[in-house]
C-alpha positions as CSV (number, residue, x, y, z in Angstrom):
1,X,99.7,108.4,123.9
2,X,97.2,109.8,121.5
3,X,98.8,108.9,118.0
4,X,98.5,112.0,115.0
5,X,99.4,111.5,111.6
6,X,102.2,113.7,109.9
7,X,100.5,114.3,106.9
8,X,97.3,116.0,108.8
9,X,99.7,117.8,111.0
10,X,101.5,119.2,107.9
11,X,97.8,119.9,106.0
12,X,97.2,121.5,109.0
13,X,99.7,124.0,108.8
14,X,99.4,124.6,105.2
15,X,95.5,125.4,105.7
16,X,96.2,128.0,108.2
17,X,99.1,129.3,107.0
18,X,97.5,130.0,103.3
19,X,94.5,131.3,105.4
20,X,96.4,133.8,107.4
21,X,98.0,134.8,104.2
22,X,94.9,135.3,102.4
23,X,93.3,137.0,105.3
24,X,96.3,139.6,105.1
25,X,96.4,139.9,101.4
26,X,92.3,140.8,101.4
27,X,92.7,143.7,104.0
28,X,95.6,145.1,102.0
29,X,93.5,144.6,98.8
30,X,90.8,146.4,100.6
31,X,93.0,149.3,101.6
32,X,94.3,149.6,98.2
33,X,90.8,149.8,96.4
34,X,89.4,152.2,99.2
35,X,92.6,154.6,98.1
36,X,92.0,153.9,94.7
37,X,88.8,154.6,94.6
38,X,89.3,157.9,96.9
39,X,91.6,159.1,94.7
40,X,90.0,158.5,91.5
41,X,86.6,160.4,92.9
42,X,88.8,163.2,94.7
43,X,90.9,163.6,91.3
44,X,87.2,164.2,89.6
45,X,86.3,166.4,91.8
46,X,89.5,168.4,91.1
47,X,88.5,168.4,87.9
48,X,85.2,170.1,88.6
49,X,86.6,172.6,91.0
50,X,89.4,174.1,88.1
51,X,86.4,174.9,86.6
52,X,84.7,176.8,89.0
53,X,88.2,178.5,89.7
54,X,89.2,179.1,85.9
55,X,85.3,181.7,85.9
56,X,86.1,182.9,90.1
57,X,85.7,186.8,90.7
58,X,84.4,188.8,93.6
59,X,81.9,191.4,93.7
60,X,83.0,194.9,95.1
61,X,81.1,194.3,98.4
62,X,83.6,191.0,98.8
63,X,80.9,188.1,98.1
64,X,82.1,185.8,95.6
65,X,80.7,185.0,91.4
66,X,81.8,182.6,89.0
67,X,80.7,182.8,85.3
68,X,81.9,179.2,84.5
69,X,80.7,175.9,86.7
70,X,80.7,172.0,85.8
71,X,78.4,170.8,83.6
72,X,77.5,167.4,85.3
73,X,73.7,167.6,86.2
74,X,73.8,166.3,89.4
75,X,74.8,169.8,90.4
76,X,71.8,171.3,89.2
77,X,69.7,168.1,90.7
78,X,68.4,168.7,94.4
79,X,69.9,166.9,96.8
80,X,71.7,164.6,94.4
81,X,74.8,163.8,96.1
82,X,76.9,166.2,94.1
83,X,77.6,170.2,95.2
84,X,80.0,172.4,95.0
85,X,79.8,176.0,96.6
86,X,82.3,178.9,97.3
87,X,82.3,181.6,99.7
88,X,84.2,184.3,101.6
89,X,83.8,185.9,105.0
90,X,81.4,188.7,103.2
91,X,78.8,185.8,101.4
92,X,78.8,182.4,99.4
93,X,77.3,180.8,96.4
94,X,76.5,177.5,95.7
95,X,75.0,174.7,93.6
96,X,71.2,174.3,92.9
97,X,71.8,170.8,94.1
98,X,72.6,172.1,97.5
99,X,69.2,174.3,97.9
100,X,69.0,175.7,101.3
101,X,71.9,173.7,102.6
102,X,76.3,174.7,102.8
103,X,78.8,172.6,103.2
104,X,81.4,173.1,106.1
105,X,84.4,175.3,106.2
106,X,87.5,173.4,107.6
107,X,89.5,174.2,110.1
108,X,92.4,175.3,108.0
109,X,92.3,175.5,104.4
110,X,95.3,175.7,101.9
111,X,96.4,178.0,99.7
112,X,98.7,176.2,97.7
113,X,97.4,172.8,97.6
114,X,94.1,170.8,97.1
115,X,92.7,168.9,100.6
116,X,90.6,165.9,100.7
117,X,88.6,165.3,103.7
118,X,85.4,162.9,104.4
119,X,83.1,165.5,106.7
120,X,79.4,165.3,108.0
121,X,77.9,167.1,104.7
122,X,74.3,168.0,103.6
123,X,70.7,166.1,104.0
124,X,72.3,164.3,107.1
125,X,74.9,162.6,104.6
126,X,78.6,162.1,104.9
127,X,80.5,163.4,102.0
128,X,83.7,163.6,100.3
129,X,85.2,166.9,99.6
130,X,88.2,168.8,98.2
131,X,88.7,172.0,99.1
132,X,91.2,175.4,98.5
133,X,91.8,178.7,99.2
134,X,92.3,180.9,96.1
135,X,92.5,184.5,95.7
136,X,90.8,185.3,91.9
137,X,91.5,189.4,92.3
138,X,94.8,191.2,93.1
139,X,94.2,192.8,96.5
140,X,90.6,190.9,97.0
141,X,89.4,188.5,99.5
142,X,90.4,184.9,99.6
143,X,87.6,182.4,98.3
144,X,87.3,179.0,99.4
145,X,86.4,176.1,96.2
146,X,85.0,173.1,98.0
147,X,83.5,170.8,95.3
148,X,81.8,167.3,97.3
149,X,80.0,164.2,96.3
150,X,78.5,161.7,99.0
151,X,80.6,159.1,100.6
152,X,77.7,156.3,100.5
153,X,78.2,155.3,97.1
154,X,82.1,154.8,97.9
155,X,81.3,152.6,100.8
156,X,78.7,150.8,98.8
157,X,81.4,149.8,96.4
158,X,83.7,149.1,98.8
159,X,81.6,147.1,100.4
160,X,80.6,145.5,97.5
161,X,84.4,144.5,96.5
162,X,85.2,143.3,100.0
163,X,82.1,140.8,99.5
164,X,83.5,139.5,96.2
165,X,87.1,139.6,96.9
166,X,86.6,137.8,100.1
167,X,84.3,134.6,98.3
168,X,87.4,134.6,95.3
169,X,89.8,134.2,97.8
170,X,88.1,131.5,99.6
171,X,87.9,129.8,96.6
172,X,91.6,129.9,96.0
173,X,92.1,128.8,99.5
174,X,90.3,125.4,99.0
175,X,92.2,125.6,95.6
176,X,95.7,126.0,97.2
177,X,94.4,123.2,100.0
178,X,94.1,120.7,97.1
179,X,97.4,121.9,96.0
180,X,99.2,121.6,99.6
181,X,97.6,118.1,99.8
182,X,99.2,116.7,96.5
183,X,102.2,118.8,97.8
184,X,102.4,116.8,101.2
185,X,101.0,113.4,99.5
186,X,104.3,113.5,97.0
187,X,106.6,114.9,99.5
188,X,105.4,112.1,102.3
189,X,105.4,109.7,99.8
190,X,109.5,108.4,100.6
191,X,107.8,107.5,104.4
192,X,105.7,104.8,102.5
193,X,108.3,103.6,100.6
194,X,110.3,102.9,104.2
195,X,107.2,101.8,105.5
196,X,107.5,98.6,102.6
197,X,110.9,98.1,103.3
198,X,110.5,98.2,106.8
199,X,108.2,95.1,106.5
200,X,111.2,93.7,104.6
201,X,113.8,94.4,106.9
202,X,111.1,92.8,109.9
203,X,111.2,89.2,107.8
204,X,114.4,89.2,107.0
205,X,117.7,90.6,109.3
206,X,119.7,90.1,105.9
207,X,117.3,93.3,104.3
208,X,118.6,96.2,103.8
209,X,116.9,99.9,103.1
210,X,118.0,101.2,100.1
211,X,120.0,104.3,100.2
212,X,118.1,106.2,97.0
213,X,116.2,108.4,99.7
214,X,115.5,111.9,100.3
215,X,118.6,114.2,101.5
216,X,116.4,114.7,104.3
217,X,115.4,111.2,104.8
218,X,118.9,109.7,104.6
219,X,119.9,110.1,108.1
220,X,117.1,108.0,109.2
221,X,117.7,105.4,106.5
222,X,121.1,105.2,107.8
223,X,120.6,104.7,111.0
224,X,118.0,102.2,110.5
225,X,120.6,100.3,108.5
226,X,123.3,100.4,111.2
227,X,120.2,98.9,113.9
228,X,119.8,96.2,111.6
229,X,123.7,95.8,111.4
230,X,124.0,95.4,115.2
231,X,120.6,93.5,115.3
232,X,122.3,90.8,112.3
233,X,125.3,90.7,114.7
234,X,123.5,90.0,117.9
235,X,121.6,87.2,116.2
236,X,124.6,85.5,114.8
237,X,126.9,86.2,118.0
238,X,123.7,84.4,120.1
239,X,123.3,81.3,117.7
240,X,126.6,80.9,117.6
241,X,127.0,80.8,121.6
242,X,123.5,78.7,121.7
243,X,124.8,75.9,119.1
244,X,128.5,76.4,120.6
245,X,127.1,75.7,124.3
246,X,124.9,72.9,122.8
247,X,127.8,71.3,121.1
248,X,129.7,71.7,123.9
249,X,127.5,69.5,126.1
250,X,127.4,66.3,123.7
251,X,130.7,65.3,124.8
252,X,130.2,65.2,128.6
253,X,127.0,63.8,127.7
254,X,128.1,61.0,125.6
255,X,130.8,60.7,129.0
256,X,128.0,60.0,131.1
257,X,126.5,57.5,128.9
258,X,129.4,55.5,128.7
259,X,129.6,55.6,132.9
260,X,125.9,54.6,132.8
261,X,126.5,51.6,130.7
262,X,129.6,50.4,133.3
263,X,127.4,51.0,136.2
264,X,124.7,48.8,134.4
265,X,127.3,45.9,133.4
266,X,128.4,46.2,137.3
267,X,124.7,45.6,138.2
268,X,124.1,48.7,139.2
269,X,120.5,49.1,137.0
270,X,118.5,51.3,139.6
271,X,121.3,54.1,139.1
272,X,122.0,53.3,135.5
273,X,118.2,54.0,134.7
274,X,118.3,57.2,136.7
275,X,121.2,58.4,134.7
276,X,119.7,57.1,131.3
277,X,116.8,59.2,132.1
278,X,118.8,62.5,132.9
279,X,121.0,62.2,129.8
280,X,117.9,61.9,127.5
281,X,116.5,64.7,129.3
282,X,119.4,66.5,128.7
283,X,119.7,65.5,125.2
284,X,116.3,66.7,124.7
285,X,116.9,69.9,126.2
286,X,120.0,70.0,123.4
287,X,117.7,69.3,120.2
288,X,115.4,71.9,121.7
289,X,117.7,74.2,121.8
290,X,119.8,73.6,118.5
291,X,116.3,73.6,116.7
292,X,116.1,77.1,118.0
293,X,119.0,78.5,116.3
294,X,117.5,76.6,113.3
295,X,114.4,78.4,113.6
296,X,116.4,81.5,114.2
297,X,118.3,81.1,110.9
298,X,115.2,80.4,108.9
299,X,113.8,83.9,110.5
300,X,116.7,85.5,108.8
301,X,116.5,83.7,105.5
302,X,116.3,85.0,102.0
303,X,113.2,87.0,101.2
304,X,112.5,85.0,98.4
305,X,112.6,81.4,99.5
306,X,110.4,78.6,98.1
307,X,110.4,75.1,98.5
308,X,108.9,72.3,96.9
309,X,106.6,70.3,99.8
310,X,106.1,67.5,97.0
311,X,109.9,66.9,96.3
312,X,110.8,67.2,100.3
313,X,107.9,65.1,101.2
314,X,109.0,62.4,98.7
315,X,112.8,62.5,99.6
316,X,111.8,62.2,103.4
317,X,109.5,59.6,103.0
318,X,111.9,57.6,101.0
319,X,114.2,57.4,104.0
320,X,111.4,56.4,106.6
321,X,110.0,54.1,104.3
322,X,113.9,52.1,104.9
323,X,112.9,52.5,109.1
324,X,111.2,49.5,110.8
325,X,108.5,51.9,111.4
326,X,108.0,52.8,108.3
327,X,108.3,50.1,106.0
328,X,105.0,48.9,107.0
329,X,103.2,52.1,106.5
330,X,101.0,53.0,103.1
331,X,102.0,56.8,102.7
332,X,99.2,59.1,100.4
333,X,100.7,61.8,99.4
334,X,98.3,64.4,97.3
335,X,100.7,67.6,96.4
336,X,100.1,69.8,93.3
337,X,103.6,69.8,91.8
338,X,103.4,73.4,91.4
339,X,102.7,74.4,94.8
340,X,105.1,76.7,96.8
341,X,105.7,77.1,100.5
342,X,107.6,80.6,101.6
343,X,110.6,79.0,103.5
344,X,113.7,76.8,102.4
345,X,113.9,73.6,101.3
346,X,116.5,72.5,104.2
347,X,113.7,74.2,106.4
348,X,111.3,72.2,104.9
349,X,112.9,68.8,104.9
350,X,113.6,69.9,108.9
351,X,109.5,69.9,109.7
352,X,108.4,67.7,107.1
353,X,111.0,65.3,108.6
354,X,109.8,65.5,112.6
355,X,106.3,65.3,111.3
356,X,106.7,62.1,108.9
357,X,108.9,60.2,111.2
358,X,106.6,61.0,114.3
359,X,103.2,59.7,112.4
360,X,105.5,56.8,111.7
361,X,106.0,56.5,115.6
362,X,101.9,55.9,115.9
363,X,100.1,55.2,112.6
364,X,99.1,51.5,112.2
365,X,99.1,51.4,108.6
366,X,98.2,54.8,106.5
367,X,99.5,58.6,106.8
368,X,97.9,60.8,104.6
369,X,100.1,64.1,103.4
370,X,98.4,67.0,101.5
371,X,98.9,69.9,100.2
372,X,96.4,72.9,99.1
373,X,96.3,76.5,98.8
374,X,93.3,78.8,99.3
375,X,93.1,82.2,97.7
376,X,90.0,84.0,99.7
377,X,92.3,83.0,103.2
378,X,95.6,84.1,101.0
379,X,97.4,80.8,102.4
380,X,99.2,77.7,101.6
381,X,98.8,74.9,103.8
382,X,100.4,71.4,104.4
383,X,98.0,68.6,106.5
384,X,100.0,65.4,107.7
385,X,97.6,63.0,109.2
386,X,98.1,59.4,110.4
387,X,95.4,56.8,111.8
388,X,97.3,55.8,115.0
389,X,95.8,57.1,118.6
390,X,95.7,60.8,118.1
391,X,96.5,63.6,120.8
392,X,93.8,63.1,123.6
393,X,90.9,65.6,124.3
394,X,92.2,69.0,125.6
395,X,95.7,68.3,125.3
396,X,96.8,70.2,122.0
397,X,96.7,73.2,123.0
398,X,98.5,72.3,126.1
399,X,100.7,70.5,123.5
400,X,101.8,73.7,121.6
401,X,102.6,76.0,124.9
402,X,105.7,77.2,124.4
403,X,108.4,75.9,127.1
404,X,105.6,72.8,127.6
405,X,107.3,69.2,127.1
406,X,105.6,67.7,124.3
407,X,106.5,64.4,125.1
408,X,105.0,64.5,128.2
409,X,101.9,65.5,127.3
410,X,100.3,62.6,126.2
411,X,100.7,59.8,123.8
412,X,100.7,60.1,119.8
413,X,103.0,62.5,119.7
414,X,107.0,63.7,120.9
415,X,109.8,66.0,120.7
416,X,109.9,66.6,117.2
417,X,106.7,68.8,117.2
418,X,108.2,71.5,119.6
419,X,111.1,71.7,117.0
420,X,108.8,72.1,114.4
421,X,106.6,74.5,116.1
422,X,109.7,76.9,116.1
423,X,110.7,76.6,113.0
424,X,106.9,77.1,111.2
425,X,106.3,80.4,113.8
426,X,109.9,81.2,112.9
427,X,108.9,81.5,108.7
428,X,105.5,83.3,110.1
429,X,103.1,80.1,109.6
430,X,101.0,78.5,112.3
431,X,100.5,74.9,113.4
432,X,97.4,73.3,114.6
433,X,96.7,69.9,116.3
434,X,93.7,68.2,115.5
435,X,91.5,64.5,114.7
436,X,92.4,63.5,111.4
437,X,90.1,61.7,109.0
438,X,91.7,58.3,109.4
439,X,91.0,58.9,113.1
440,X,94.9,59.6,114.1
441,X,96.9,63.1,115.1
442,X,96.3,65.7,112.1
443,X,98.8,68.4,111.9
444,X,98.2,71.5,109.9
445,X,100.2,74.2,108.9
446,X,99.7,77.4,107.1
447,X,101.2,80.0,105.9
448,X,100.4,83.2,103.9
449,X,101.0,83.2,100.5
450,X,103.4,84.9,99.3
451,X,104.5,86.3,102.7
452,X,108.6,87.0,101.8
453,X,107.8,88.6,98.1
């Protein structure tokens, strides 16, 4: 599926739709100059044809005179684009300007009103004409007034306007473009502001989006809302059933353990091993799945959690520091007191425990804790690294596969490091197996800085 974007698909729309408008506004802009200017030139010709009228006679033999014609040169100019002429059936008389050249009778002329026509007129040029029937004597012939002017310099102005009108309205077109664009920027900009909360509502199922939306908008806001509802519900109906099932189990469990230690006080060790080994498999499979719904709770925790990894580091090593693995064991903890990690500080304690107590299990006599945060990578990381046997070669990734058994993959490390791997993917860090510096297991983890804000 080819993805489009809203906002082009609404610019889009705009730019065409302002263009068609445009388009129709310039032809009906055209069409209303081209009468204008018809009618202002035909209403000046008028003019000069009252005149000839107001001085029209006929001679007895029935060929027209007039005493009184308009004074614009252009009549008397030849071939200067301006005539007039009048005539009868018996003879004519025209403007100097026409020379040896008449202008066309129409088809039908008017008696009673003024015609304007465009027609094929003298010196091979189209003209513009009015025209009329008048009748200057009582009982004389009818004379026909045509008074004309060429149509070229009409269409050259026309023209003209059409050229200038069309570049002024594509300027207001890439005007109105900017304006459609702020228009769809502001009206789009509620879909960025769901787009944030979105994010918000992915970290945490306890998010909500806030309900001062768009009328339009609202629907989709509240349906989003009733999703993450449902999605809430799922989460804590499925953690519920997980920890209920897992709780479930620990009595039968602690059954079998008791029948395992009969059958090895009967002398029956072969079987009592085999069922010491399936109960703390079982077991196992128990704290697995219990540190699930723990990483599934920290997934929904509050936006805003912070912990302090110098105060949860302390507290936890003050209780392995009372274990006989511990109490033997030179800890170095370097932790800013001001640094932050984005999760809680029952979280915390949860991984900072497994991974303490589990470098316990293998240093020999120094784990080194540290704490650091680097700006250009935008993340806060915690190191724990002991000097006991390490991870071997090209078993930590391995290690880390999710549904792997960490405690069979080698020595140096157990159980406690899928629990934590949950729980550090669950608060959208990462965890990384390594060689420490003092030649042990190094785990790091990281997470982005300010990742719930």
């Amino acid at each position: 599926m080819i993805a489009y974007s809203l906002r082009s698909r609404l610019l889009a729309a705009a730019a065409g739709a302002i263009f068609v408008a445009l388009a129709i506004a310039w032809l009906g802009m055209i069409w209303l100059f081209e009468r204008h200017i018809e009618q202002r030139e035909a209403a000046a010709l008028i003019r000069d044809a009252r005149i000839l009228v107001s001085g029209l006679g006929t001679a007895p033999d029935g060929t027209p005179w007039a005493d009184a014609a308009p004074v614009d040169p252009r009549f008397t100019q030849l071939a200067s684009g301006r005539y007039w002429q009048i005539s009868t059936t018996r003879g004519a008389a025209h403007s100097e300007s026409l020379w040896d050249q008449s202008l066309a009778p129409p088809p039908r002329a008017s008696a009673t009103e003024w015609q304007i026509r465009r027609a094929e007129g003298p010196f091979g040029k189209r003209i513009l004409l009015v025209e009329r029937s008048v009748r200057p004597d009582r009982g004389g012939p009818m004379v026909l007034v045509q008074v004309a002017t060429n149509d070229e310099e009409l269409r050259t102005a026309n023209a003209e306007f059409e050229r200038e009108l069309a570049m002024s309205l594509l300027l207001l077109w890439l005007v109105l473009l900017i304006a459609a664009y702020m228009q769809v920027r502001l009206g789009l900009r509620p879909l960025a502001r769901i787009r944030t909360e979105m994010d918000r509502l992915r970290r945490s199922a306890q998010a909500r989006l806030t309900q001062s939306y768009p009328r339009e908008i609202e629907p989709l806001t509240t349906a989003i809302n009733a999703l993450a509802d449902a999605r809430e519900a799922d989460l804590a109906r499925a953690r519920k059933r997980a920890a209920d099932l897992a709780h479930s189990l620990k009595t039968p469990l602690a059954a079998l353990s008791a029948q395992s230690r009969r059958a090895r006080e009967a002398g029956a060790e072969s079987a009592a091993d085999g069922l010491d080994h399936a109960i703390a498999a079982v077991g196992a499979a128990l704290e697995a799945e219990l540190a699930r719904a723990r990483a599934a709770a920290a997934r929904s925790a509050s936006a805003n959690a912070q912990a302090s990894p110098l105060e949860m580091a302390e507290r936890v090593i003050g209780v392995v520091e009372r274990t006989e693995q511990g109490e033997s064991i030179i800890f170095d903890v370097a932790i800013d007191e001001a640094l932050r990690v984005p999760l809680r500080s029952d979280d915390l304690a949860e991984i900072l425990g497994a991974l303490i107590e589990n470098a316990a299990r293998y240093a020999r006599r120094q784990i080194r804790i540290m704490g650091m945060t680097d700006n250009a990578a935008a993340t806060v990381s915690l190191i724990i690294g002991d000097d006991g046997p390490g991870i071997a070669d090209g078993r930590a990734e391995a290690a880390l596969m999710r549904g792997g058994r960490l405690d069979e993959a080698g020595p140096g490390h157990g159980l406690g490091l899928a629990i934590v791997c949950d729980l550090v993917e669950a608060t959208e860090g990462t965890l990384s197996l390594g060689r420490s510096d003092l030649g042990g297991l190094e785990v790091r983890l990281d997470w982005p800085m300010m990742v719930r804000a």
